[in-house]
Backbone as CSV, one residue per row, in Angstrom:
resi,resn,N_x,N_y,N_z,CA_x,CA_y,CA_z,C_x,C_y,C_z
1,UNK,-4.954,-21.109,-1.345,-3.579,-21.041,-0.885,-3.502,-21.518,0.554
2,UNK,-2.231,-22.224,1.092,-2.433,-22.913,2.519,-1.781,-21.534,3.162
3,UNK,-1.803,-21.673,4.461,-2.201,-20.283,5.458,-3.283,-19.205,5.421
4,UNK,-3.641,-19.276,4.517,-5.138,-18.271,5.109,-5.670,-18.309,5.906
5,UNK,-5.984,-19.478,6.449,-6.782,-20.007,7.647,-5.594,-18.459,8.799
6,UNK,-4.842,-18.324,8.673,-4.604,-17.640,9.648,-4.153,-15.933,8.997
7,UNK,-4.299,-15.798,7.971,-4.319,-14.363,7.421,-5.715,-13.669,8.290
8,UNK,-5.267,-12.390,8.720,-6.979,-11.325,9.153,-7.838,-11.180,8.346
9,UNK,-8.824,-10.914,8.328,-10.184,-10.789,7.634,-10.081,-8.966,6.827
10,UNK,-9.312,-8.292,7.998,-9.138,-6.805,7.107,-7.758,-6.602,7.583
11,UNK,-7.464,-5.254,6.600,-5.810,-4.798,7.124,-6.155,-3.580,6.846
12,UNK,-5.558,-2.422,6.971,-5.012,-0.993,6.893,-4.028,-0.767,5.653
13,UNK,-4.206,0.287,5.216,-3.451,0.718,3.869,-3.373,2.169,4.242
14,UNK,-2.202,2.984,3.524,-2.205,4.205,3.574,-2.220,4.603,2.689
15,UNK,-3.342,6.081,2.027,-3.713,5.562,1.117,-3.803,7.809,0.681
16,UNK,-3.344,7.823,-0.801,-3.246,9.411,-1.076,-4.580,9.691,-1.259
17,UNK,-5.264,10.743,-0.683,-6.627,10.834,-1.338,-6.852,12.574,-1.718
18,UNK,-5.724,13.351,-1.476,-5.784,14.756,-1.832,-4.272,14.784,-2.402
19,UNK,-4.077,15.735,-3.366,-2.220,16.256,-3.735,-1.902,17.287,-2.688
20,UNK,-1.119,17.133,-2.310,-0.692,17.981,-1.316,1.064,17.613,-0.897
21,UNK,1.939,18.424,-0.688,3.353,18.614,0.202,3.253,18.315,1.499
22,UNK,1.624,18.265,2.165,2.382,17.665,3.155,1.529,16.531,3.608
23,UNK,2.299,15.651,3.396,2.066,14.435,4.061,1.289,14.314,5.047
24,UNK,0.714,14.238,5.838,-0.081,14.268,6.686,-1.546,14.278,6.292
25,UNK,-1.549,15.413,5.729,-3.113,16.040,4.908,-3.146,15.611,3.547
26,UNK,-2.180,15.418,3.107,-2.412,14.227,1.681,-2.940,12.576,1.985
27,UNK,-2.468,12.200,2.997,-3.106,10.790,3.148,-3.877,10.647,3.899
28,UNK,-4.947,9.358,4.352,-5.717,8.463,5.288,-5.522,6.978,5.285
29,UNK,-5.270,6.608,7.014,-5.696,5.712,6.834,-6.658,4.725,6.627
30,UNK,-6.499,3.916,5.780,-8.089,3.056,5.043,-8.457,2.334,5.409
31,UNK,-9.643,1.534,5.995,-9.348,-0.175,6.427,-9.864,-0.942,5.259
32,UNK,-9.498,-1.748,5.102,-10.053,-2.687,4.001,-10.150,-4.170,3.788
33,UNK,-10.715,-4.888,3.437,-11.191,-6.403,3.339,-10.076,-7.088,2.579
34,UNK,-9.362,-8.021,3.780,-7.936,-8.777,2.921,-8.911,-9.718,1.802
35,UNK,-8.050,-9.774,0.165,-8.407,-10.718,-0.026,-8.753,-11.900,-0.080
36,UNK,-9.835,-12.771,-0.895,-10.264,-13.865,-0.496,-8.756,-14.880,-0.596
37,UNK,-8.290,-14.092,-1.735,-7.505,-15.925,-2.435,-5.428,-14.618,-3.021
38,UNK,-4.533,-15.041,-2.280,-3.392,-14.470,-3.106,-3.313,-15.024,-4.097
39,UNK,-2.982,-13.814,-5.498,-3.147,-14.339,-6.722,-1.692,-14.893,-6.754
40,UNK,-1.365,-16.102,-7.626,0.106,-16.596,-8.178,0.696,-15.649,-8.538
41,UNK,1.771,-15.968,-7.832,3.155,-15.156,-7.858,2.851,-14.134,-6.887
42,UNK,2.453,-13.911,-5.762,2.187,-12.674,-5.193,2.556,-13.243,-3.763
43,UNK,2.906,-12.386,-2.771,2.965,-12.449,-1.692,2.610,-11.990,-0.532
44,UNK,2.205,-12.260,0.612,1.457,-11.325,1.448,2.555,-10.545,2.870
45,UNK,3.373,-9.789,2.958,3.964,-9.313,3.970,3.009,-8.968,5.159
46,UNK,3.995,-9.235,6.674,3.482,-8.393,7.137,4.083,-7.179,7.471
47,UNK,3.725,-6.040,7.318,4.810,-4.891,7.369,5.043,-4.121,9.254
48,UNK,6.295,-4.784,9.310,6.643,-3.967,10.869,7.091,-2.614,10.857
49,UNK,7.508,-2.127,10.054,8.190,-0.810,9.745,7.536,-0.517,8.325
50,UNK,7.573,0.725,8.343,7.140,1.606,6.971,7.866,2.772,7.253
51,UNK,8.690,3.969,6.331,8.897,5.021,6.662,8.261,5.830,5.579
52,UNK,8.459,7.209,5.929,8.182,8.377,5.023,9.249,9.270,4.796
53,UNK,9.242,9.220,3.600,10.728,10.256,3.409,10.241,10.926,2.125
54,UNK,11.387,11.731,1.439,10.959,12.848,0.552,10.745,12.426,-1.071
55,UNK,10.733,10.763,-1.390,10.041,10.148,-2.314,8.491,10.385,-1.983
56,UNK,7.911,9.801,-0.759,6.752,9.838,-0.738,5.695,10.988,-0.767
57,UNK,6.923,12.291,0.279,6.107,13.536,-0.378,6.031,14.161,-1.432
58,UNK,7.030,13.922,-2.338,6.402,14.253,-3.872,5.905,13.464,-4.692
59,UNK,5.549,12.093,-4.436,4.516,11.160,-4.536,3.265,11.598,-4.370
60,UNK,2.745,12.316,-3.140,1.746,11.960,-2.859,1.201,13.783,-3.291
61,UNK,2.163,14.815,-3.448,2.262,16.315,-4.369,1.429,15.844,-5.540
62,UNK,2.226,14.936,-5.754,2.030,14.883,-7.238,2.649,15.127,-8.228
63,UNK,4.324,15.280,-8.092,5.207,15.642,-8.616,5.616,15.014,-9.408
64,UNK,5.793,13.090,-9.491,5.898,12.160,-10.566,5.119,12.191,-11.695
65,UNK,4.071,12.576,-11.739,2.914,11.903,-12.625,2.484,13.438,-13.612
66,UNK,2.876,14.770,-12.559,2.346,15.722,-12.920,1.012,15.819,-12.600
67,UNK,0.626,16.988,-11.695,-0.890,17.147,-10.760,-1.761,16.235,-11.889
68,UNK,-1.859,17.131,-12.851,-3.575,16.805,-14.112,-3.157,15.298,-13.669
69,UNK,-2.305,14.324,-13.975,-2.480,13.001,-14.018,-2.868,12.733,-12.983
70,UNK,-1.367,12.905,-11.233,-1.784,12.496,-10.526,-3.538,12.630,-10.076
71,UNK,-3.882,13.577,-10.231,-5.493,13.776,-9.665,-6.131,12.873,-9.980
72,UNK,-5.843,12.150,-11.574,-6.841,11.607,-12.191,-6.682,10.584,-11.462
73,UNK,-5.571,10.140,-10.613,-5.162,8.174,-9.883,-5.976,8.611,-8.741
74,UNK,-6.158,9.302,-8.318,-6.705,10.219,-6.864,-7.865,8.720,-6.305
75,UNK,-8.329,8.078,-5.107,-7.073,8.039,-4.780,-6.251,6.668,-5.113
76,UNK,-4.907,6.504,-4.678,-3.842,5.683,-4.986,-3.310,5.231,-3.415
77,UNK,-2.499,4.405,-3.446,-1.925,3.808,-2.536,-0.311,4.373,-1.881
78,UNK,-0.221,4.616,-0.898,0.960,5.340,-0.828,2.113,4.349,0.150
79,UNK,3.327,4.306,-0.084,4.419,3.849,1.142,5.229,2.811,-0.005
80,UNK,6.262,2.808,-0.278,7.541,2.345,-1.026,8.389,1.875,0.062
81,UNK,8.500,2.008,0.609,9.369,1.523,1.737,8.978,0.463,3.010
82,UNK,9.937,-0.457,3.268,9.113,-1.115,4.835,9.853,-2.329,4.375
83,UNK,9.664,-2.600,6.005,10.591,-3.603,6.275,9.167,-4.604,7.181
84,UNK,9.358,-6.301,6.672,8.569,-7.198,6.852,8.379,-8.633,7.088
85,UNK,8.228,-9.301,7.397,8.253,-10.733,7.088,7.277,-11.253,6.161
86,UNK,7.227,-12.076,5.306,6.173,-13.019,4.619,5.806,-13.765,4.820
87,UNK,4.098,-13.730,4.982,3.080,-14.530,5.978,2.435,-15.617,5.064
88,UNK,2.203,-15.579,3.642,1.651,-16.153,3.181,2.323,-16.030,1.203
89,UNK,1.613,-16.974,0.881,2.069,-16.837,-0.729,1.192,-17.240,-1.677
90,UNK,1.099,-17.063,-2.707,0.357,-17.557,-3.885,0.810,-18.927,-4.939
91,UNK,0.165,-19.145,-5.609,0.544,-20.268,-6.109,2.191,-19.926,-6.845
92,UNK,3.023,-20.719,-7.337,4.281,-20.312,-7.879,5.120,-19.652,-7.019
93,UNK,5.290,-19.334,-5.763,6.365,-18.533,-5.448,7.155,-19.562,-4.418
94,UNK,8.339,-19.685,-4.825,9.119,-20.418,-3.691,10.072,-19.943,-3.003
């Protein structure tokens, strides 16, 4: 894909790794290795804003999925929200 040459090598994710109400102690932040190649149709933001509101704490409870499930995703990726620009793209997206 053209722009990689200037995508980072890693990024940060926030990421659920316990069920818990409160936010804070339910998540970490992760660092992790950007991919090599965006798959088609996908896009890469960069995110300037993210918020947390009361989707994400019963997200990250475990209140959607029901604990037994959620545990089993344990952990999962957390944040629905955010505001961004798009840095890069995959094949197909115009």
């Amino acid at each position: 894909s053209s722009h990689q040459q200037s995508l980072p090598r890693t990024f940060k994710k926030v990421q659920v790794v316990r069920l818990s109400d409160n936010f804070r102690k339910a998540v970490e932040v992760v660092p992790c290795d950007f991919p090599a190649d965006i798959p088609a149709g996908c896009v890469v933001m960069k995110r300037l804003w993210a918020g947390v509101n009361a989707s994400d704490v019963n997200f990250s409870a475990g209140r959607y999925f029901g604990a037994k499930a959620a545990k089993a995703m344990l952990p999962f990726d957390a944040g629905f929200e955010s505001v961004g620009i798009i840095v890069a793209k995959g094949q197909g997206v115009s």
